[in-house]
C-alpha positions in Angstrom: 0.0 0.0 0.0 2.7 2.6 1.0 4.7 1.7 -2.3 1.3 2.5 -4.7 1.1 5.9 -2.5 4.9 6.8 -3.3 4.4 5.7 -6.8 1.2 8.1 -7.1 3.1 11.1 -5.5 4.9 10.7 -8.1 3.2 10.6 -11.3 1.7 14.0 -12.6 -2.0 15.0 -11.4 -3.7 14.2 -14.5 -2.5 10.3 -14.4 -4.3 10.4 -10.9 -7.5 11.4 -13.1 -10.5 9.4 -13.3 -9.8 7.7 -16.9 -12.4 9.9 -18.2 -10.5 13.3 -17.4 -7.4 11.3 -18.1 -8.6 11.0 -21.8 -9.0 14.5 -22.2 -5.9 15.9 -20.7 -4.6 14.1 -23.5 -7.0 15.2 -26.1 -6.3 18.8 -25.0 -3.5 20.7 -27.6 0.2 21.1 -26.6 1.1 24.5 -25.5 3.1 24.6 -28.6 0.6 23.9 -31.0 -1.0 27.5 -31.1 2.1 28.7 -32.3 2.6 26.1 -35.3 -1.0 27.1 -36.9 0.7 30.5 -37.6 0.8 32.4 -34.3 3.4 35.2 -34.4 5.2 35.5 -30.9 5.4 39.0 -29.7 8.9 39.2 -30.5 8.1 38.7 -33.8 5.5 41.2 -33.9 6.3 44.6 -35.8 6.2 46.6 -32.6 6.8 50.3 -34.3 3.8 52.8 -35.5 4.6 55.9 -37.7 2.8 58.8 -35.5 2.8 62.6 -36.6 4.5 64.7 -34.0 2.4 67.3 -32.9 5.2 69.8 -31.2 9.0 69.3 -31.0 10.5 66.8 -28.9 14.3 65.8 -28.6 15.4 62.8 -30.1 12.4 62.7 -32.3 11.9 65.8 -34.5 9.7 68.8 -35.3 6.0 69.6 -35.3 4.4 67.6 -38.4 7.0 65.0 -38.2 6.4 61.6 -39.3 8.8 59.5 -37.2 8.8 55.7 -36.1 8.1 54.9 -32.3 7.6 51.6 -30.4 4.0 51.0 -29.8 4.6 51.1 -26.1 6.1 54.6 -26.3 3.4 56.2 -28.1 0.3 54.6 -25.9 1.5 55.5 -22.8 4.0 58.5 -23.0 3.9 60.5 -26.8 -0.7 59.9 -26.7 -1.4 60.6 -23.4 0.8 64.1 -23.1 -0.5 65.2 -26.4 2.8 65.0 -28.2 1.9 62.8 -31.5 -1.0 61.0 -33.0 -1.3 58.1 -35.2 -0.4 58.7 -39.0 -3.6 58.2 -40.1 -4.3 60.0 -43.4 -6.7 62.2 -41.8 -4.3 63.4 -39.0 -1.4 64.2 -41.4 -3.2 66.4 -43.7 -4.6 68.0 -40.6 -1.0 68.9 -38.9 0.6 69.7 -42.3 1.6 73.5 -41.4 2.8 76.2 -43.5 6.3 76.5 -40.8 6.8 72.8 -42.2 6.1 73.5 -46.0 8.7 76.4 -45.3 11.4 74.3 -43.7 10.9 71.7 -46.1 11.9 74.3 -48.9 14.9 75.4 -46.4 16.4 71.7 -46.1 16.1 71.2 -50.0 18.1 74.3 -50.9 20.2 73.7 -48.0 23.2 71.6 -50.4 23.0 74.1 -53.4 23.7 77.0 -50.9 26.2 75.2 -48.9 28.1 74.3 -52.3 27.6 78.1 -53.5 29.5 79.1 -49.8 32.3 76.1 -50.0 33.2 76.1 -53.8 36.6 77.3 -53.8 37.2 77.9 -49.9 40.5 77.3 -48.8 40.7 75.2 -45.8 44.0 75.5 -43.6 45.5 72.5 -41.3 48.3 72.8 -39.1 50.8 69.9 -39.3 54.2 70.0 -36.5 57.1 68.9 -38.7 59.9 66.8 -36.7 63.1 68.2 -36.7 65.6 66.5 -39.7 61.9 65.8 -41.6 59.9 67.7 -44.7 57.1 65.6 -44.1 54.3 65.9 -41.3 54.5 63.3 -38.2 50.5 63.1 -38.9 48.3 62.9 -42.2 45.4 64.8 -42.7 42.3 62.6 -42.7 38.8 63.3 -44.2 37.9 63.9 -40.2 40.2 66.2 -39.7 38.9 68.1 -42.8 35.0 68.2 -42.0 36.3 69.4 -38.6 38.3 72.3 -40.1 35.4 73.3 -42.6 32.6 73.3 -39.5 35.1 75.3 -38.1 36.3 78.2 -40.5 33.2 77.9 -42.9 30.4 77.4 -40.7 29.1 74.4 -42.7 28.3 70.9 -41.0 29.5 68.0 -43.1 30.4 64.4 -42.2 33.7 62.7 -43.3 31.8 60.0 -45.0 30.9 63.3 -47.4 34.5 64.3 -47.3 35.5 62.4 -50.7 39.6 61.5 -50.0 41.1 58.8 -51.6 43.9 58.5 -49.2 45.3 60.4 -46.1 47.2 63.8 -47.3 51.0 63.4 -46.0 52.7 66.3 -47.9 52.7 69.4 -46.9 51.0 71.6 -50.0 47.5 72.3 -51.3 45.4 69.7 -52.2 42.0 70.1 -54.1 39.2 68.1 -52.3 35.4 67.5 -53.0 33.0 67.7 -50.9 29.3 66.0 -51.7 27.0 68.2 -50.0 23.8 65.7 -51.1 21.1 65.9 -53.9 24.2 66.3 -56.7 25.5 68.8 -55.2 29.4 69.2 -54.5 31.9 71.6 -53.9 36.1 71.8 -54.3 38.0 72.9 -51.7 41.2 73.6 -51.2 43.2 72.1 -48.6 46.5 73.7 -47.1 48.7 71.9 -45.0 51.2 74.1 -43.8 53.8 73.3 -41.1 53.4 74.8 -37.7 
């Protein structure tokens, strides 16, 4: 008797069953089936919504912004403090403003101008020269130029836009484009000059 007791501890509830209920524990689907019959998991899921910003916010953009946001984001933080709605078509041509049509224009003539102010610039770098060398210890590297153009020219550019074949090593002037986006592109000239 005390070994049929141990044994029944140890079998799982629904063996203790009636057969009845026993039967249809068994008849009862897998946990894993619901995902075979084409269940997406939540991680799956495309958890992002395009909403229309209805003010500024940092990290996102401007009023009459379309951005991307998590789902989770937008229900309980961007909806409820009236910072975005759903991109609906409705709600987009509602909070289409004439301050966005006009900084639209700004941002598409943005490259022609910048290549209007750059075309031609010279741009001067610094290099120390060792003593016994003609050469600098240091090349000049697309970063280095992008740096010295947002500082003497007042015009933001990356060095991926900063087209240089190879690190500048002599000390001399060197023309170098610059693609400033939407075909636009401007030659500078670089000086190095010793220090």
């Amino acid at each position: 008797m005390l070994a049929a007791a141990a044994a029944a501890a140890r079998l799982p509830r629904w063996r203790t069953l009636s057969p009845a209920a026993a039967a249809w524990r068994h008849a009862a689907p897998s946990r894993g089936a619901h995902q075979k019959a084409g269940h997406v998991s939540h991680s799956e899921k495309n958890t992002s919504v395009p909403v229309v910003l209805l003010k500024a916010h940092e990290g996102l953009g401007m009023g009459g912004d379309v951005v991307s946001v998590r789902r989770g984001f937008m229900r309980n933080y961007l909806h409820p403090q009236s910072v975005a709605k759903y991109a609906t078509p409705e709600n987009m041509a509602a909070h289409a403003t004439p301050e966005r049509a006009e900084r639209d224009v700004e941002l598409f003539k943005l490259p022609s101008r910048q290549a209007a102010q750059l075309q031609g610039a010279t741009v001067g770098i610094f290099r120390h020269i060792e003593a016994g060398q003609e050469q600098p210890s240091r090349p000049v590297t697309a970063a280095n130029i992008a740096e010295k153009i947002m500082r003497q020219h007042r015009v933001a550019v990356s060095e991926a836009q900063v087209q240089l074949e190879a690190d500048i090593t002599t000390l001399s002037e060197h023309p170098v484009v610059v693609d400033l986006g939407r075909g636009f592109s401007a030659t500078v000239t670089v000086a190095v000059e010793p220090r």
